[in-house]
Residue frames relative to the residue before (quaternion, step in Angstrom):
aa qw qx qy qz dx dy dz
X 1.0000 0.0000 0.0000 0.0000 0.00 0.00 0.00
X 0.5307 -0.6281 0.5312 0.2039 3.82 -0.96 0.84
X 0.4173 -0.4759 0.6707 0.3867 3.37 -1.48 0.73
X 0.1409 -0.7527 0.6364 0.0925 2.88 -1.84 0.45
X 0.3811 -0.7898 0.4806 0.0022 3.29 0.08 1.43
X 0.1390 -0.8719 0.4551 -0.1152 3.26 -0.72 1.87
X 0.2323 -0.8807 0.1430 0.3872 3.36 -0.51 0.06
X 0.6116 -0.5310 0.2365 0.5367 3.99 0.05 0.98
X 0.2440 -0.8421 0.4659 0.1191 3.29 -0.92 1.16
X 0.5253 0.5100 -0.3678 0.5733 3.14 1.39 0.66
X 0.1689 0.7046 -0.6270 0.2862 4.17 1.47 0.27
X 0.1500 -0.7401 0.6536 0.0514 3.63 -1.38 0.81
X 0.3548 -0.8711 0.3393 0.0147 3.72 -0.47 0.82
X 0.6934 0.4840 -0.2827 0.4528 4.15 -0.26 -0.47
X 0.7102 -0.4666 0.5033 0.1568 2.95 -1.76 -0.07
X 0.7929 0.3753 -0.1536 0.4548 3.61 -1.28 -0.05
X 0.7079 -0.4920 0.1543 0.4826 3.64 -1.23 0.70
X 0.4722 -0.6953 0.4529 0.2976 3.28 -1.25 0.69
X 0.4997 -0.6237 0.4567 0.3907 3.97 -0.84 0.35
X 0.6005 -0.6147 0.3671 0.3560 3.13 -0.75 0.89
X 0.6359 0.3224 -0.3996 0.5762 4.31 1.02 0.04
X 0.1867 0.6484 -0.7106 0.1993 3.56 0.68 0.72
X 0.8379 0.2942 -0.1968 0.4156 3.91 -1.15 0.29
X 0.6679 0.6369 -0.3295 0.1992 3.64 1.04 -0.45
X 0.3654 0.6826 -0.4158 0.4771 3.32 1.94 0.72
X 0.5421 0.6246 -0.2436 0.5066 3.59 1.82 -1.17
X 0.7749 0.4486 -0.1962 0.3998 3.24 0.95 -1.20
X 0.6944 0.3816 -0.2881 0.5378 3.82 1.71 -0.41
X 0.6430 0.3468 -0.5151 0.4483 3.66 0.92 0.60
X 0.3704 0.6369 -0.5118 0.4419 3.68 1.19 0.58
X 0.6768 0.5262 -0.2641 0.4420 3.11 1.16 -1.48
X 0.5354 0.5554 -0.2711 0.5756 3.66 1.17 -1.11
X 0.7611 0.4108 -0.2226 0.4498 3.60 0.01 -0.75
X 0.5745 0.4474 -0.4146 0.5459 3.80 0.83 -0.02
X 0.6937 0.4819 -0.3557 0.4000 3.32 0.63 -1.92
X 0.5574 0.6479 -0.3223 0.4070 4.09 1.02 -0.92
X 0.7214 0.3794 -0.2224 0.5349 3.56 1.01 -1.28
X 0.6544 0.3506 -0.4135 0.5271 4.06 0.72 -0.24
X 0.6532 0.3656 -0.5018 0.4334 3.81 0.67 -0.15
X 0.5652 0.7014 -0.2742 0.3366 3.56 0.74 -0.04
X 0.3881 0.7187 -0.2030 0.5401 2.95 1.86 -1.18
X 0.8478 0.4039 -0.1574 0.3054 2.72 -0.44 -2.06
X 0.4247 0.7070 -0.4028 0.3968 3.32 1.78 -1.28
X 0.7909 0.5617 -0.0612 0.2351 2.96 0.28 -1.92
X 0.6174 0.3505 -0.2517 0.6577 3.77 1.32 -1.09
X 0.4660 0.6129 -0.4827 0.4173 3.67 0.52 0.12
X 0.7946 0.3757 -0.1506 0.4525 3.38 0.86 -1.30
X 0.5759 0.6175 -0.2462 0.4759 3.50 1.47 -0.52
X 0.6500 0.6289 -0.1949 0.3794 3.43 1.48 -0.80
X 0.5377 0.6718 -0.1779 0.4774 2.50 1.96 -1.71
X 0.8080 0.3036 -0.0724 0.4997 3.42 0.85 -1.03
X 0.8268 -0.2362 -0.0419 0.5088 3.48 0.55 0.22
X 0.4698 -0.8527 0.2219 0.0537 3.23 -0.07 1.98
X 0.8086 0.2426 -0.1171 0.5230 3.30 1.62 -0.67
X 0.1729 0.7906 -0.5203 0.2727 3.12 1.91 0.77
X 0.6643 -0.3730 0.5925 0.2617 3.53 -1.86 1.28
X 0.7935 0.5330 -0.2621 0.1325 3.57 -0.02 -0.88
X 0.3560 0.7092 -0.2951 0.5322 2.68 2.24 -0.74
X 0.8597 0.3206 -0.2899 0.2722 3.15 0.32 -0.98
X 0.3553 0.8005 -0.2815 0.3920 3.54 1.62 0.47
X 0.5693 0.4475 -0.2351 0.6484 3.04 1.27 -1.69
X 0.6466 0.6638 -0.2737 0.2576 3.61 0.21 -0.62
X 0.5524 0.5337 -0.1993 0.6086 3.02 2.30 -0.63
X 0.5390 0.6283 -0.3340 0.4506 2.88 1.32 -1.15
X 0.6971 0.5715 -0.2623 0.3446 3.35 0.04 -1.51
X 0.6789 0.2806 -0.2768 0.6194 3.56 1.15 -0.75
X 0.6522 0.4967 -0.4697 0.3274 3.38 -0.14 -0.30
X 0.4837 0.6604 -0.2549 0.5147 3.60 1.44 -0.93
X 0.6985 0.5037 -0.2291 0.4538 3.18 0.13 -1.98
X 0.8205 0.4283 -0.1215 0.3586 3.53 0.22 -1.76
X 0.5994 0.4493 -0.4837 0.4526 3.59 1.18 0.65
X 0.4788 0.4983 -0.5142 0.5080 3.25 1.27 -0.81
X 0.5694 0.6048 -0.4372 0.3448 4.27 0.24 -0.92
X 0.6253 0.5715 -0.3133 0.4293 3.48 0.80 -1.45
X 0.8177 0.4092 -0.1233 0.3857 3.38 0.36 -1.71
X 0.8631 0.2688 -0.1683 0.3932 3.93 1.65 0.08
X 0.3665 0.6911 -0.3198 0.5346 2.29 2.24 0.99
X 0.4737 -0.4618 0.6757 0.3251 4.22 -1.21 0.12
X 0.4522 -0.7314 0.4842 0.1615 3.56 -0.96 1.08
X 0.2266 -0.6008 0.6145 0.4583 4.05 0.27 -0.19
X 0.8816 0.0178 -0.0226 0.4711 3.25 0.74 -1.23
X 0.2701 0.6697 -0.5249 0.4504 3.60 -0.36 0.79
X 0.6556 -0.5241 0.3815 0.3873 3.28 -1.87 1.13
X 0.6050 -0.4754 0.4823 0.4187 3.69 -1.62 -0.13
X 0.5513 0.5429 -0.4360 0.4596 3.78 1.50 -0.45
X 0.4846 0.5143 -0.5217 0.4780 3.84 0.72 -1.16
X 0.8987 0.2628 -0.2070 0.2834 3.36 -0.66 -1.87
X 0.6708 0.2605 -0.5595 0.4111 3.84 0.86 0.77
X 0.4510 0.6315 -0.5122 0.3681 3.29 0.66 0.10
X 0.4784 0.6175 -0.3366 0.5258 4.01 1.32 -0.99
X 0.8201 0.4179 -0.1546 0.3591 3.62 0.38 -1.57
X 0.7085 0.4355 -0.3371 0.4413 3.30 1.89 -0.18
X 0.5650 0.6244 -0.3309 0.4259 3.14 1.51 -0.17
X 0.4822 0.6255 -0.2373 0.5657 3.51 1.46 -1.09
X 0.6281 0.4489 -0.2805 0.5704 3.92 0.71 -0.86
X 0.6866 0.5655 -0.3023 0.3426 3.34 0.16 -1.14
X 0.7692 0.5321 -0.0721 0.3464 3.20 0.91 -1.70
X 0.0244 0.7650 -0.5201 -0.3791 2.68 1.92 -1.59
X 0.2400 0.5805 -0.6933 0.3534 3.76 0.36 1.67
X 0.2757 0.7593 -0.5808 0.1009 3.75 0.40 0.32
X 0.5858 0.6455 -0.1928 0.4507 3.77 1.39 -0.56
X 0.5446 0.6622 -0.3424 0.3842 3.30 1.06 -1.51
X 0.2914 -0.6859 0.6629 0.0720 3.32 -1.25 0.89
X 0.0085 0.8542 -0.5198 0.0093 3.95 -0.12 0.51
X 0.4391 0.7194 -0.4220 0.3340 3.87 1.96 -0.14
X 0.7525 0.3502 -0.4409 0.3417 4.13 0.95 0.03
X 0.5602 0.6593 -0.3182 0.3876 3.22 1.26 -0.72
X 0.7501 0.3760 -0.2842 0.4638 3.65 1.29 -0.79
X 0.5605 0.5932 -0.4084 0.4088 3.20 1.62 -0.58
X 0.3672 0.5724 -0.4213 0.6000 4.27 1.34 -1.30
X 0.6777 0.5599 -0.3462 0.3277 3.96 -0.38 -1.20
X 0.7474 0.4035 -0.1237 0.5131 3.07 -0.07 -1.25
X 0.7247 0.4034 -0.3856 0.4043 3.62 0.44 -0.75
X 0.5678 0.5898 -0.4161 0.3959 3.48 0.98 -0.71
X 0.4608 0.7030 -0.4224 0.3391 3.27 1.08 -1.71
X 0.9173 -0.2009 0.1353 0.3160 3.37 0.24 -1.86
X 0.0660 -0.8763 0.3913 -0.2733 2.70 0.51 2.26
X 0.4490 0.5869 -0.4810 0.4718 2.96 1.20 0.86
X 0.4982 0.5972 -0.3808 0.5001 3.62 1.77 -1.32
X 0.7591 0.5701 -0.1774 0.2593 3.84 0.89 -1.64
X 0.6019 0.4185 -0.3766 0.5664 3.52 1.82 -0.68
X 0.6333 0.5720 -0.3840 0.3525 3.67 0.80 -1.03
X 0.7290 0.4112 -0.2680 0.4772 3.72 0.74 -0.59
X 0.5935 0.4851 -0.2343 0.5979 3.67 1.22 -0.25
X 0.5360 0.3951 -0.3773 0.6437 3.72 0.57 -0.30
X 0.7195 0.4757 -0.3146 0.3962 3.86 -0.04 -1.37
X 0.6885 0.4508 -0.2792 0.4948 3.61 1.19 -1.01
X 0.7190 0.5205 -0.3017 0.3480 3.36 0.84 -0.81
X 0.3477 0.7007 -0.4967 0.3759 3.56 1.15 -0.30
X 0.7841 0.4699 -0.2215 0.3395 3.51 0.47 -1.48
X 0.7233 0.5997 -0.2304 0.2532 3.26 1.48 -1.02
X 0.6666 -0.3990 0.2950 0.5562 3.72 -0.60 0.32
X 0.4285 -0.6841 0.4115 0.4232 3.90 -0.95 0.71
X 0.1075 -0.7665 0.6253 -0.0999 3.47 -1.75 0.53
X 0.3605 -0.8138 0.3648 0.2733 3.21 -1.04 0.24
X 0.0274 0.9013 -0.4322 -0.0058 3.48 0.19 0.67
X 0.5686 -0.6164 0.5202 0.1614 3.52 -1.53 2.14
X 0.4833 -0.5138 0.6839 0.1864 3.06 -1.59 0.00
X 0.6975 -0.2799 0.2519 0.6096 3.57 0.02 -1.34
X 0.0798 -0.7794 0.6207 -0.0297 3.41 -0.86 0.91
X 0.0429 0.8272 -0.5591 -0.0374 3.78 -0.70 0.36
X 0.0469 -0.8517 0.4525 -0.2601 3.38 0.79 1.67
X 0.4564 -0.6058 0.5528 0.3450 3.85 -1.25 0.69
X 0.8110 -0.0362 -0.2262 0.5383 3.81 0.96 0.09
X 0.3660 -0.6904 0.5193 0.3460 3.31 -1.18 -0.38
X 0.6076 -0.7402 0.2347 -0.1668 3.17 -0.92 1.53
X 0.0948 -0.9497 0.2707 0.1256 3.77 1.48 0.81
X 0.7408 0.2261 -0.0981 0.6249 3.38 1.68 -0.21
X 0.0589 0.8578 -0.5082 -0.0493 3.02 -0.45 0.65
X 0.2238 -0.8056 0.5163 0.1853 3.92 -0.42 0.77
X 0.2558 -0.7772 0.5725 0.0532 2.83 -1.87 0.95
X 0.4952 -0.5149 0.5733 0.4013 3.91 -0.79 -0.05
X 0.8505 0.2592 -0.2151 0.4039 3.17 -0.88 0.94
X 0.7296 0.5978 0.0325 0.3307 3.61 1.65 -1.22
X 0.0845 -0.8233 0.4249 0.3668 2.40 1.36 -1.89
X 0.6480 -0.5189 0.2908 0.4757 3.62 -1.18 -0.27
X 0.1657 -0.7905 0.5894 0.0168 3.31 -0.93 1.59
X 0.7695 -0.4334 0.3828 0.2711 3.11 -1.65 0.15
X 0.1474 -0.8754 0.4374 0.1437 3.97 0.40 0.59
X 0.1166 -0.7746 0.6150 -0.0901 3.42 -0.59 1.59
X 0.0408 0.8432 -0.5303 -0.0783 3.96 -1.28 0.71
X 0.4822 -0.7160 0.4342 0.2575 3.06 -0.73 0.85
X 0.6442 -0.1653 -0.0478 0.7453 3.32 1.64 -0.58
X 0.1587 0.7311 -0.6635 0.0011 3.33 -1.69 0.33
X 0.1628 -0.7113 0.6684 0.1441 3.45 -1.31 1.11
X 0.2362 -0.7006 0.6371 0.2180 3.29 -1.21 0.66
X 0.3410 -0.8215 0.4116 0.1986 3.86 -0.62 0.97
X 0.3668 0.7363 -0.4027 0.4014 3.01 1.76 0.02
X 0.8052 0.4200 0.0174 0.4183 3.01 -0.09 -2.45
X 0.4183 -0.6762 0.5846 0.1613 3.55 1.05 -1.31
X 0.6910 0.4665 -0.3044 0.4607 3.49 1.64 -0.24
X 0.1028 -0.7405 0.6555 0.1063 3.71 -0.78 1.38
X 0.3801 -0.6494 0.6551 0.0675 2.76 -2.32 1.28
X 0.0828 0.8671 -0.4828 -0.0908 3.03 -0.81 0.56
X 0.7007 -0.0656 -0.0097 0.7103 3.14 0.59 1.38
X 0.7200 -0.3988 0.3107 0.4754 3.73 -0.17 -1.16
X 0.5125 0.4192 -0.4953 0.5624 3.41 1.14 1.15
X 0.2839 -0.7670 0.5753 0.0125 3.29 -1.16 1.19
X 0.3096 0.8285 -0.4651 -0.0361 3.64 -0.81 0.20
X 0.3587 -0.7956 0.4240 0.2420 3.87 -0.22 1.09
X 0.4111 -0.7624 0.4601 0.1950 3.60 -0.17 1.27
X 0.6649 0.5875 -0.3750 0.2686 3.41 0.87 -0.71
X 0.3203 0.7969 -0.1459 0.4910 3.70 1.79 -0.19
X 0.7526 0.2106 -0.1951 0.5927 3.24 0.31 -1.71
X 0.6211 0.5996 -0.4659 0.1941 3.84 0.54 -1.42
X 0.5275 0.6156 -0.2666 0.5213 3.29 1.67 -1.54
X 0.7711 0.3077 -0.3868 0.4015 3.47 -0.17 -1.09
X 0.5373 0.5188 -0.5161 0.4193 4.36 0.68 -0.78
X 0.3864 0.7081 -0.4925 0.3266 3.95 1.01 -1.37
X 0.8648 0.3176 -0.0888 0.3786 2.76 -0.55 -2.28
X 0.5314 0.5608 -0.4185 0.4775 3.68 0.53 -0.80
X 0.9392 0.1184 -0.1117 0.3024 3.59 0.07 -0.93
X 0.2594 0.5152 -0.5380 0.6147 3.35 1.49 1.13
X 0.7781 0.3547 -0.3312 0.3988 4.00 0.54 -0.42
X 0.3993 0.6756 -0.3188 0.5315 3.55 1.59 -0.63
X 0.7769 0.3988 -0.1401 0.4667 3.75 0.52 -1.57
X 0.5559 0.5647 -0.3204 0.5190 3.90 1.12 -0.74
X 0.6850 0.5588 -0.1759 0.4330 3.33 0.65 -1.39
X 0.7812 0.3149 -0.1690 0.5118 3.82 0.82 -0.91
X 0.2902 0.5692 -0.5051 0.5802 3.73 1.76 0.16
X 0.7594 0.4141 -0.3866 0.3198 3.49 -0.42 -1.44
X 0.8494 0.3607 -0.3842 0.0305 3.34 0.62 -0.58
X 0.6933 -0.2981 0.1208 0.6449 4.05 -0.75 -0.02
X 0.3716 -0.5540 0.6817 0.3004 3.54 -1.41 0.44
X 0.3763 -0.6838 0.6089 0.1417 3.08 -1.38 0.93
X 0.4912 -0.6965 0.4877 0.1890 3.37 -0.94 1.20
X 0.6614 0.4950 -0.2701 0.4946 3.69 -1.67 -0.26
């Protein structure tokens, strides 16, 4: 069966200067379209779990999920930095949505650290030299997370991770930032059940 190629039902028309929310329908099925790709995700480690519960991969989608999560952030957030058009455009979209509440400061903060988690293992390794000895994972994807962990030869040590999702709770470590995924998935949810309500309402374009 062929794609079938439709036409956007939010297409804006006429002449002469454009209003200044020209495109912000473009900008809330982006928003719809992230919130679609982090509910997908989750779809997705759902089904991976099913099949192999402590699979590394889990902990991919998990990037995903923020990376996803954190554009929809980008686009309903006030820039710190960014033109004065970005940061009203943010405040009209937030209005639209009625996301004026939404809190978006862990999901971008988790973000960013991944971003650069090489800066995060190199300064944590460098710090850890000094610290009392221990035993510390790489990547672990475990129904809990563990405070001791024994070894052969060692004994029971202090248990340090560089990453670790717990599939229970839903809460990844990463190094020494923590965030509980189950939150953002909920918060993309709602964000894009309102994203999708919002672009229903609008006129169908004829032709």
């Amino acid at each position: 069966m062929p794609l079938e190629l439709k036409r956007h039902s939010g297409v804006r028309s006429g002449s002469g200067t454009k209003p200044e929310d020209f495109g912000d329908n473009f900008f809330i099925s982006e928003i719809e379209t992230q919130c679609w790709f982090v509910e997908g995700s989750f779809a997705h480690m759902q089904s991976v779990f099913a099949e192999a519960p402590t699979s590394v991969g889990l902990q991919a989608i998990a990037h995903s999920i923020l990376v996803f999560a954190s554009n929809v952030a980008k686009l309903l957030s006030e820039p710190k930095k960014g033109s004065e058009n970005r940061k009203r455009r943010a405040i009209r979209l937030q209005q639209l949505l009625n996301c004026t509440e939404y809190d978006f400061s862990a999901t971008v903060a988790a973000r960013n650290y991944l971003e650069h988690f090489d800066e995060r293992m190199d300064r944590y390794l460098d710090r850890s030299k000094q610290d009392e000895p221990g035993m510390l994972a790489h990547r672990l994807v475990h129904a809990e997370i563990d405070e001791f962990m024994t070894l052969e030869g060692w004994g029971t040590l202090k248990a340090r991770y560089l990453q670790h999702l717990n599939t229970t709770t839903l809460e990844f470590t990463m190094v020494d930032k923590k965030i509980l995924l189950g939150p953002v998935i909920q918060q993309s949810m709602e964000i894009g059940a309102k994203a999708k309500a919002w672009r229903e309402a609008l006129p169908k374009a004829s032709g």
